[in-house]
VEXROTI-80847 format. One record per residue: y, x, z of N, C-alpha, C in turn; residue in three letters. Coordinates in steps of 0.1 Angstrom, whole numbers, plus 2048, in hexadecimal, padded with zeros to 3 digits. Each point is the difference from the previous one (the first is absolute). Example, Ala and Ser with C-alpha at 12.3 -4.5 7.8 and 13.67 -1.06 7.14 Angstrom:
! VEXROTI-80847
- 7C7; 884; 84E; 80C; 7F7; 800; 80C; 809; 800; ALA
- 80B; 7FC; 7F9; 80B; 809; 800; 80B; 7F8; 808; SER
! end
This chain:
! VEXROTI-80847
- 7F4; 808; 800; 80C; 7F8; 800; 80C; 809; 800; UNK
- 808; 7FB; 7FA; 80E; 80B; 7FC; 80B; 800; 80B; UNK
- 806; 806; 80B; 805; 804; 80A; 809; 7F4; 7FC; UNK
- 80A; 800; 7FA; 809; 7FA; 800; 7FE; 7EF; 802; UNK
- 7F5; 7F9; 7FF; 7F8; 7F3; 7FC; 803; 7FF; 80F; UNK
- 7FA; 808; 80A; 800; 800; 80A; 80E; 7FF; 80A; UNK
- 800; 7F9; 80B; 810; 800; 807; 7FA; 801; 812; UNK
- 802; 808; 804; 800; 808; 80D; 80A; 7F9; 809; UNK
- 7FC; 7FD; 80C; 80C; 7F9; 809; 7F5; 805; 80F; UNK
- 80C; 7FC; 807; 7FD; 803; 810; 7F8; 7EC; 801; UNK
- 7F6; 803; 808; 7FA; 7F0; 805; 80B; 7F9; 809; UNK
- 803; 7F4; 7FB; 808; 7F8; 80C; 7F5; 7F4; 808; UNK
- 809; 7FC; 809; 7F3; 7F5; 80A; 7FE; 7F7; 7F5; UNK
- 809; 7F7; 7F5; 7F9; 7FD; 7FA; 7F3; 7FC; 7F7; UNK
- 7FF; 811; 801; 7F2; 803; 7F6; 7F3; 802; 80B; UNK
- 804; 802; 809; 7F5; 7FF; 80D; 7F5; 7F8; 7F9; UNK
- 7FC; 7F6; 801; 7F3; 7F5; 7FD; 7FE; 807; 7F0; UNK
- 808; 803; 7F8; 7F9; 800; 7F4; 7F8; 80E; 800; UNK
- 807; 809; 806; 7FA; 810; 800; 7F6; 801; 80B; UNK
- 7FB; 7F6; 805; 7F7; 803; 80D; 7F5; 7F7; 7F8; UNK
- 803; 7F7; 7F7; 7F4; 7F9; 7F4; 7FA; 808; 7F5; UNK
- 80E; 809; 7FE; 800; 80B; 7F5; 7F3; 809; 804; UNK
- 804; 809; 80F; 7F7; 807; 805; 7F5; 7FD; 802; UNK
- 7F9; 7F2; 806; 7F5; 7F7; 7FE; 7F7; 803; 7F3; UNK
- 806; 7FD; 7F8; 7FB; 801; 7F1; 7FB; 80C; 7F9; UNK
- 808; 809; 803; 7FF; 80E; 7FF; 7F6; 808; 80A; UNK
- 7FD; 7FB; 809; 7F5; 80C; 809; 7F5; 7F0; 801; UNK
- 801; 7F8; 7FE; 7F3; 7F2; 807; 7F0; 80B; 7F7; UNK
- 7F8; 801; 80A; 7F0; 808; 7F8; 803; 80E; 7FC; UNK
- 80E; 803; 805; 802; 813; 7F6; 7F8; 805; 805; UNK
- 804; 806; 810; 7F7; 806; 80D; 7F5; 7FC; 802; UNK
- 803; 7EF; 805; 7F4; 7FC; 807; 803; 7F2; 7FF; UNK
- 7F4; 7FA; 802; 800; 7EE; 7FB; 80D; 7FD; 80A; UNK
- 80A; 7F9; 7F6; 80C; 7FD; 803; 807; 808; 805; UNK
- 80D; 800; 805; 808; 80A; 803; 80C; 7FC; 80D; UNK
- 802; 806; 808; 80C; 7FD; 80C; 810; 80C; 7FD; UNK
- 804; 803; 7F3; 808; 807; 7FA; 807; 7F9; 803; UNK
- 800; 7EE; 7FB; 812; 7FA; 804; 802; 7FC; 808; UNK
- 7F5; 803; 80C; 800; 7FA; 80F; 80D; 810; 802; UNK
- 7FA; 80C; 7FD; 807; 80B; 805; 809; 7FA; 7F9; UNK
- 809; 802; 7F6; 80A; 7FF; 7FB; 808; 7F7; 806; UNK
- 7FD; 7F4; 805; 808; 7F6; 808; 806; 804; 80E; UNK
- 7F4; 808; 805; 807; 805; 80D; 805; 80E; 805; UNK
- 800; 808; 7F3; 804; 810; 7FF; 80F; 7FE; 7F8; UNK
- 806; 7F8; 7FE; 80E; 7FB; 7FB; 806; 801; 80F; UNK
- 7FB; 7FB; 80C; 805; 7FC; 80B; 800; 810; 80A; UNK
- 7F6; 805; 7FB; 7FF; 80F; 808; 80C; 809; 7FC; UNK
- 803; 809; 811; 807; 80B; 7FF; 803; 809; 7F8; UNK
- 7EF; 801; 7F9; 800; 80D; 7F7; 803; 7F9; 7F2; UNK
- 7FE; 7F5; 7FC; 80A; 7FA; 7F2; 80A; 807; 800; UNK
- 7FE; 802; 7F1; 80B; 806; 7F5; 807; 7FB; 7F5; UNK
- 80A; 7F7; 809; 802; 7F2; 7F6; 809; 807; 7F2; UNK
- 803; 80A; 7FF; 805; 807; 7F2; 7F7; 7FE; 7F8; UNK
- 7F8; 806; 804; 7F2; 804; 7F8; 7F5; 7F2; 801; UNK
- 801; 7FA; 7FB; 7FC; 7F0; 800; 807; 7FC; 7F4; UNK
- 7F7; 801; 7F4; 802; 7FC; 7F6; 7F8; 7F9; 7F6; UNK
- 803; 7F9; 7F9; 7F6; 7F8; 7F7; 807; 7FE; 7F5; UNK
- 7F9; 7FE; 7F7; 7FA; 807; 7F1; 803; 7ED; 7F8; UNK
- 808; 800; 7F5; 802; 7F4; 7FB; 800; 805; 7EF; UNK
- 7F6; 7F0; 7FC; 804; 804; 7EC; 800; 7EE; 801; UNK
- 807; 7FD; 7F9; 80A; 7F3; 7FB; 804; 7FC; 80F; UNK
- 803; 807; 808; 806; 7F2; 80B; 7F1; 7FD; 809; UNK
- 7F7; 807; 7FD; 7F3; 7FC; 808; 7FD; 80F; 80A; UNK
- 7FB; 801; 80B; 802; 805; 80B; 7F2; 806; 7FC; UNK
- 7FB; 80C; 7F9; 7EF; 805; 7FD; 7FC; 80D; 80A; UNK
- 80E; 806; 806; 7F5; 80C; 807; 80B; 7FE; 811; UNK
- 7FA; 805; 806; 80A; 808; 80C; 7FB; 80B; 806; UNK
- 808; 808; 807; 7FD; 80D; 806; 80B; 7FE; 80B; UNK
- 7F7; 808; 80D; 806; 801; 80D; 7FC; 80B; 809; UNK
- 808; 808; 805; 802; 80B; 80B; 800; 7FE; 80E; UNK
- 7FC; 80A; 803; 7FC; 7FF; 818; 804; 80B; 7FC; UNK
- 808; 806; 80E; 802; 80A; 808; 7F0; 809; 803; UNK
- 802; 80C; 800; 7F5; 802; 808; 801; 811; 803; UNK
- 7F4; 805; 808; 802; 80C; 805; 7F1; 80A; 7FB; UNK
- 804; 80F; 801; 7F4; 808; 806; 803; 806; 80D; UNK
- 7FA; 800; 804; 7FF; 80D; 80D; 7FB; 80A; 7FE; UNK
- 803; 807; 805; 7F8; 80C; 800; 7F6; 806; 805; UNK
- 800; 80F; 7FD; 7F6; 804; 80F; 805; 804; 809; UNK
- 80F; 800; 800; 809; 805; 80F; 803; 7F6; 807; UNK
- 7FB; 7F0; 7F6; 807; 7F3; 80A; 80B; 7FB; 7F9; UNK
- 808; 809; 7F8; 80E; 7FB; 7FA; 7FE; 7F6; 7F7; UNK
- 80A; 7F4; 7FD; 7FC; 7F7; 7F5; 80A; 801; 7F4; UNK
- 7FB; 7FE; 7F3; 80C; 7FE; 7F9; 800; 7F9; 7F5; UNK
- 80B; 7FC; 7FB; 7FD; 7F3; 7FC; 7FC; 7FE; 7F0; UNK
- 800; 7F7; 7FD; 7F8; 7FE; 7F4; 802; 7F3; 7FD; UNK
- 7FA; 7F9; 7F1; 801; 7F2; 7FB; 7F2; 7FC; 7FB; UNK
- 7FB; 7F5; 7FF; 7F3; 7FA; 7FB; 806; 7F8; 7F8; UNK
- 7F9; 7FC; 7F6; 801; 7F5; 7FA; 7EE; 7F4; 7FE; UNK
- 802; 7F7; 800; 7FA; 7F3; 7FF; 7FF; 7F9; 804; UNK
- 7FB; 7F1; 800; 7FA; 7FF; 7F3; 809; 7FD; 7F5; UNK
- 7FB; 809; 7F4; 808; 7FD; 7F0; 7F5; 7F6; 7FC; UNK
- 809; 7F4; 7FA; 7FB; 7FA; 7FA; 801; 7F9; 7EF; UNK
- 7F9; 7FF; 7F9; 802; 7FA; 7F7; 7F8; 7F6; 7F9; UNK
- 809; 7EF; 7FA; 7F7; 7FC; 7FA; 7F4; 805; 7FB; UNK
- 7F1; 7F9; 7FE; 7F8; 804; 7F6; 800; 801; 7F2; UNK
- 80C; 7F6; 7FD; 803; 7FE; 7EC; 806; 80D; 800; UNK
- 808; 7FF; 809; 808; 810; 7FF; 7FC; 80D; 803; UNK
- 7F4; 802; 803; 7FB; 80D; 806; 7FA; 808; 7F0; UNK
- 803; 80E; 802; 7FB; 806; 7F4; 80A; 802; 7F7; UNK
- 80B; 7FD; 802; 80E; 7FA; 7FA; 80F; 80B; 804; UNK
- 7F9; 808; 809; 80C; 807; 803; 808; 7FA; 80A; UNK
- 800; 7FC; 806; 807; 7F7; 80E; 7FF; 804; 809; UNK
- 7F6; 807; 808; 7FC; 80A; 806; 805; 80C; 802; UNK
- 800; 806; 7F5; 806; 80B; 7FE; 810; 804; 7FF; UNK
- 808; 7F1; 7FD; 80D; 7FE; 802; 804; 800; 80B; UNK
- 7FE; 7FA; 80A; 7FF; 7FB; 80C; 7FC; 80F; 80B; UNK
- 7F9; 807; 7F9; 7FC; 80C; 806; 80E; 80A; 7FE; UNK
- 7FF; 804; 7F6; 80C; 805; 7FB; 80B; 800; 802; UNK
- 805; 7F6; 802; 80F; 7FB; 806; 803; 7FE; 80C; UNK
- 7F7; 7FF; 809; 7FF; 800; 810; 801; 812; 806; UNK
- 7F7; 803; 7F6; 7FE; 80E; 809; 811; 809; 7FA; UNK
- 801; 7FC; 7F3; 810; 804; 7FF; 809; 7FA; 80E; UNK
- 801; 7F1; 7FC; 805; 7FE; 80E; 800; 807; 80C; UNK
- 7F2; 802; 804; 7FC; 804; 80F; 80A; 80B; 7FD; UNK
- 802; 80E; 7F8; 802; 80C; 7FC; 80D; 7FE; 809; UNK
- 809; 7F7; 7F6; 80D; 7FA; 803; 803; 7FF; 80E; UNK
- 7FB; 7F9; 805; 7FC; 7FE; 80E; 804; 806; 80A; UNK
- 7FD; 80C; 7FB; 7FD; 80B; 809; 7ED; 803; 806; UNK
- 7F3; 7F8; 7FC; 7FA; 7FF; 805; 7F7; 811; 7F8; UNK
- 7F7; 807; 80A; 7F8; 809; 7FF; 7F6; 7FC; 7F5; UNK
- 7F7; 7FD; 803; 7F3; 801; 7FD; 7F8; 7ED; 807; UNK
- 7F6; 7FF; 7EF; 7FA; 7F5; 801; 7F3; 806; 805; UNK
- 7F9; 7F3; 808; 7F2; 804; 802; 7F8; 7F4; 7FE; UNK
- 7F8; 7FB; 7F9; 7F6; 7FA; 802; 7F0; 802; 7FB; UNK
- 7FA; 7F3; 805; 7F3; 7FF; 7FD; 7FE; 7F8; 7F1; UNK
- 7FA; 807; 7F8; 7FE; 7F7; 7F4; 7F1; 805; 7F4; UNK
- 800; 7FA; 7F5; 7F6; 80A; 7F9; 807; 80C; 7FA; UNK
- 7FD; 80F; 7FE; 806; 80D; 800; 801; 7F9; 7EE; UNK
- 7F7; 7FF; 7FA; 7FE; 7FC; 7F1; 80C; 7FC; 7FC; UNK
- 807; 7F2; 807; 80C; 800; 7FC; 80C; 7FF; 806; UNK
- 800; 808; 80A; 80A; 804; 804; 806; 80F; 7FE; UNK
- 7F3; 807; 7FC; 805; 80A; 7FA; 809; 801; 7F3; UNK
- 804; 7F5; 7FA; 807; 7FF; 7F4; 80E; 800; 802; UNK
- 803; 7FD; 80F; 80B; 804; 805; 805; 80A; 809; UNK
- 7F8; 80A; 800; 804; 80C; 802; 7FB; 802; 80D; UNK
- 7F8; 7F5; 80B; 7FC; 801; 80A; 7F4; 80A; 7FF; UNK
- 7FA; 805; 809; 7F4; 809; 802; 7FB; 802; 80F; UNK
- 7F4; 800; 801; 7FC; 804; 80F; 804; 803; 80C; UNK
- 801; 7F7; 80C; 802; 802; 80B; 800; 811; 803; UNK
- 7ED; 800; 801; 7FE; 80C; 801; 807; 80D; 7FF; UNK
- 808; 800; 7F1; 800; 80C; 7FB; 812; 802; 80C; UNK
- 802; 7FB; 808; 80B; 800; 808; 7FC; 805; 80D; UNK
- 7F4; 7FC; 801; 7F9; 7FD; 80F; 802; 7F8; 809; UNK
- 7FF; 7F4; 7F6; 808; 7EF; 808; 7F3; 7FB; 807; UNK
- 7FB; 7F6; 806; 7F4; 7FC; 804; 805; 7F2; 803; UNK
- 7F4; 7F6; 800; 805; 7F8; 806; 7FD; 7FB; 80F; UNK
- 80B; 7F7; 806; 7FE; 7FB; 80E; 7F8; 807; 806; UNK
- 7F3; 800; 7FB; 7F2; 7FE; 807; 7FD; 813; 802; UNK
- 80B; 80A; 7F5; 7FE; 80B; 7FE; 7F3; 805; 7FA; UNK
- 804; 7FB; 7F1; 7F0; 800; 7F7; 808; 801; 7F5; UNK
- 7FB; 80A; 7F6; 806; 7FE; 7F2; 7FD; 7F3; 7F6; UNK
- 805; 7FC; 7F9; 7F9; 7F4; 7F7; 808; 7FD; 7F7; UNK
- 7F7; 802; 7F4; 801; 800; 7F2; 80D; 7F9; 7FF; UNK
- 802; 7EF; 804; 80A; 7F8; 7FB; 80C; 803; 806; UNK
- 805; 80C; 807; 80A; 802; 806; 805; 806; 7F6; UNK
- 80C; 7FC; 7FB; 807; 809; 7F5; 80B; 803; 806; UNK
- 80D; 808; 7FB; 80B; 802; 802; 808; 804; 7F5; UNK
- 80D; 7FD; 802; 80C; 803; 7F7; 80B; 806; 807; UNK
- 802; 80C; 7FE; 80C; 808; 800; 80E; 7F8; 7FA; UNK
- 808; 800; 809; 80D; 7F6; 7F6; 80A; 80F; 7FC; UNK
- 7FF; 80A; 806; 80B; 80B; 7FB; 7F5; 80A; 803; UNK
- 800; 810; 7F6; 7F8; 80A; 805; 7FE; 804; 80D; UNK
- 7F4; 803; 805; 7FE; 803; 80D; 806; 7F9; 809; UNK
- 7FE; 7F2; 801; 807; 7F6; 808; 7F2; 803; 810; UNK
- 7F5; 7FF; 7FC; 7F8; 803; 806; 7FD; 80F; 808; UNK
- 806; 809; 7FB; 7FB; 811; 7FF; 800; 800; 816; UNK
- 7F4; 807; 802; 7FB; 803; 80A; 7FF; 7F4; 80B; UNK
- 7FD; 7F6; 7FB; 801; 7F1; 804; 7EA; 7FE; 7FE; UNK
- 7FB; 7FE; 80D; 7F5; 7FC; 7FB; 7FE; 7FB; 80F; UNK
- 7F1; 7F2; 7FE; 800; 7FC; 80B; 7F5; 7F2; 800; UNK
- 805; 7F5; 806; 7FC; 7F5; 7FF; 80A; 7F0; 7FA; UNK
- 7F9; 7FC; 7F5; 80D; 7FB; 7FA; 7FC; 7EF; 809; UNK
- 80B; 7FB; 808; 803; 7F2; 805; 804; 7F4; 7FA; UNK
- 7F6; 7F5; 7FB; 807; 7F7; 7FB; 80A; 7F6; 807; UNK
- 80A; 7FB; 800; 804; 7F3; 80A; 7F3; 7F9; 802; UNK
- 801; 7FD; 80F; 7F7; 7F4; 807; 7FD; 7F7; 7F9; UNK
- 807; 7F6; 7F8; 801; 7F8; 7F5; 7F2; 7FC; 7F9; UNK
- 7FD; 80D; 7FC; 7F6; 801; 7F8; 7F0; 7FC; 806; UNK
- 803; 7FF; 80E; 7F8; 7FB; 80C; 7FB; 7F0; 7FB; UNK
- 7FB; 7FB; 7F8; 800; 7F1; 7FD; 7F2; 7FA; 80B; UNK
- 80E; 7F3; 804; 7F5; 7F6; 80C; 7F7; 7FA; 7F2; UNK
- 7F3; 804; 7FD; 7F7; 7F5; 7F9; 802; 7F5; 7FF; UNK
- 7FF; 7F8; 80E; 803; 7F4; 7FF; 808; 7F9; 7FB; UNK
- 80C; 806; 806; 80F; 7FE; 7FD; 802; 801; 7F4; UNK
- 7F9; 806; 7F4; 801; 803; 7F4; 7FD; 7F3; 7FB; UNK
- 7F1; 7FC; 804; 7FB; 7F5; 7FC; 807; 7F5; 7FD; UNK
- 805; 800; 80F; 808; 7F2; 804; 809; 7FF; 7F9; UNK
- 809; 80B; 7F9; 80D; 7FE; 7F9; 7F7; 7F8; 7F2; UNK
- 7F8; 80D; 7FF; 7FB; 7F4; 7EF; 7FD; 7F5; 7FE; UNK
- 7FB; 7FB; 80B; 7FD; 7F2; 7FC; 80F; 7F3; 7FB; UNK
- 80B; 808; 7FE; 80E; 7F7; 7FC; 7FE; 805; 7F3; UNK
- 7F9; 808; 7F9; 7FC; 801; 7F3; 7F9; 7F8; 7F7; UNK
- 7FB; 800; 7F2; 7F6; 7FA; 7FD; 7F5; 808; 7FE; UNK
- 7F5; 7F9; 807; 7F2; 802; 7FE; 7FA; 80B; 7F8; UNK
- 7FB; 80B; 802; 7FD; 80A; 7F1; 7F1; 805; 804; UNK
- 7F9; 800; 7F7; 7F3; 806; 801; 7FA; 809; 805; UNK
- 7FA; 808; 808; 7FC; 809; 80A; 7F8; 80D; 7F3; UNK
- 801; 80B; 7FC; 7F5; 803; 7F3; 7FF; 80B; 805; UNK
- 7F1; 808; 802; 800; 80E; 806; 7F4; 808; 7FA; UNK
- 802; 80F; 801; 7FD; 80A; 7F6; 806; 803; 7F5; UNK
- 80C; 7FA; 7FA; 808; 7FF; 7F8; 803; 814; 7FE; UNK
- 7FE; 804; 7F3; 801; 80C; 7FC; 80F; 805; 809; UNK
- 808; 7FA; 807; 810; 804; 803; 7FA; 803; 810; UNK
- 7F8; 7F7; 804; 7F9; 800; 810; 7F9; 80C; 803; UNK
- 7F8; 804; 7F3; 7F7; 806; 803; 807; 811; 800; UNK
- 80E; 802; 7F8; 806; 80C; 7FF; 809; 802; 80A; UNK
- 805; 7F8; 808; 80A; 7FC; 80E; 7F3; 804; 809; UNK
- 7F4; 7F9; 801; 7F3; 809; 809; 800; 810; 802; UNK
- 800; 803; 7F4; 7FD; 80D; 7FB; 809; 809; 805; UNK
- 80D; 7FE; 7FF; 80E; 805; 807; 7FD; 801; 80D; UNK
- 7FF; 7F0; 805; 801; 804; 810; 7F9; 80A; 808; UNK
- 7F1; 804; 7F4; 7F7; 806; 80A; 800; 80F; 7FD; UNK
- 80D; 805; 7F6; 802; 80C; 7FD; 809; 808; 80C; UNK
- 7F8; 7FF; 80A; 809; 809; 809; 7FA; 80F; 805; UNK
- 804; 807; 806; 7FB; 809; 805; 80B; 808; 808; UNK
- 7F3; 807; 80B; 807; 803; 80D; 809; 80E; 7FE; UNK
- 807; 805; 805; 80A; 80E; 800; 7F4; 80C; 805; UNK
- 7FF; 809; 7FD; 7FC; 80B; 802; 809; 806; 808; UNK
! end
């Protein structure tokens, strides 16, 4: 899809219900039979660590097809010291629209933003396959770890300026946020409509595969 087709805005409360349907749509069977993405998204708008700049969504004629959103967040070290950092998810996008470049607009013009910002360095968990297309690469190769202090594959990272990171290594912290009550997840969806539960799905089975690519520090 040709950049310009596309029109970039900050999310207003407005668009709240449609980008929390948007997200629905976009992750329902990705991971795992159905999905609690727009449960997060509803109540990570309201957290401390929201980045309401960086809270954007993605429009072609007047119709609302992708969004992307930022948390606060930290590493520690091994001396204790924390410092700060940005996450981004969940990005979402229509299914008509996926494959389409919407994704990658939305990627692109945030992390410029973040730059702008003032912010360091992105960190998240995603598939390396394609996030490496944006310049992200390996926790690891930093000596980032997660929470739990375990290296793992899906931890990527982005440098926003050279050596934003340099002699920075540790345990990377996500906001609490990402903590999801199950239930509470549930309960939000049921103001939804009804969607089919489908599992082993080729997207389940590669989201598996990630989570169990961890391994311990030497």
């Amino acid at each position: 899809m040709n950049r310009k087709d596309v029109v970039l805005r900050n999310e207003t409360v407005s668009d709240y219900k449609t980008v929390e349907e948007l997200t629905r749509e976009a992750f329902w069977n990705h991971h795992v039979p159905g999905c609690n993405e727009h449960y997060l998204l509803h109540i990570m708008r309201k957290a401390d660590a929201f980045i309401p700049e960086l809270d954007i969504v993605a429009e072609v004629n007047g119709k609302i097809v992708g969004n992307i959103v930022y948390t606060k967040a930290k590493i520690v070290d091994d001396n204790g010291d924390y410092h700060n950092v940005i996450s981004f998810g969940p990005i979402s996008v229509l299914p008509d629209f996926q494959g389409k470049g919407i994704g990658r607009i939305l990627i692109e013009h945030t992390t410029t933003l973040a730059k702008e910002l003032g912010y360091t360095a992105i960190l998240i968990y995603g598939d390396p396959d394609y996030y490496s297309r944006f310049g992200f690469v390996a926790a690891e190769n930093y000596k980032i770890r997660t929470s739990d202090n375990m290296y793992a594959v899906p931890l990527q990272v982005l440098e926003l300026y050279p050596r934003a990171l340099s002699n920075i290594s540790g345990r990377f912290l996500e906001d609490e946020i990402y903590e999801i009550d199950e239930m509470a997840a549930k309960e939000f969806d049921k103001g939804f409509l009804p969607k089919e539960l489908l599992s082993d799905l080729p997207t389940q089975i590669r989201f598996r595969q990630l989570v169990e690519m961890r391994t311990p520090i030497l």
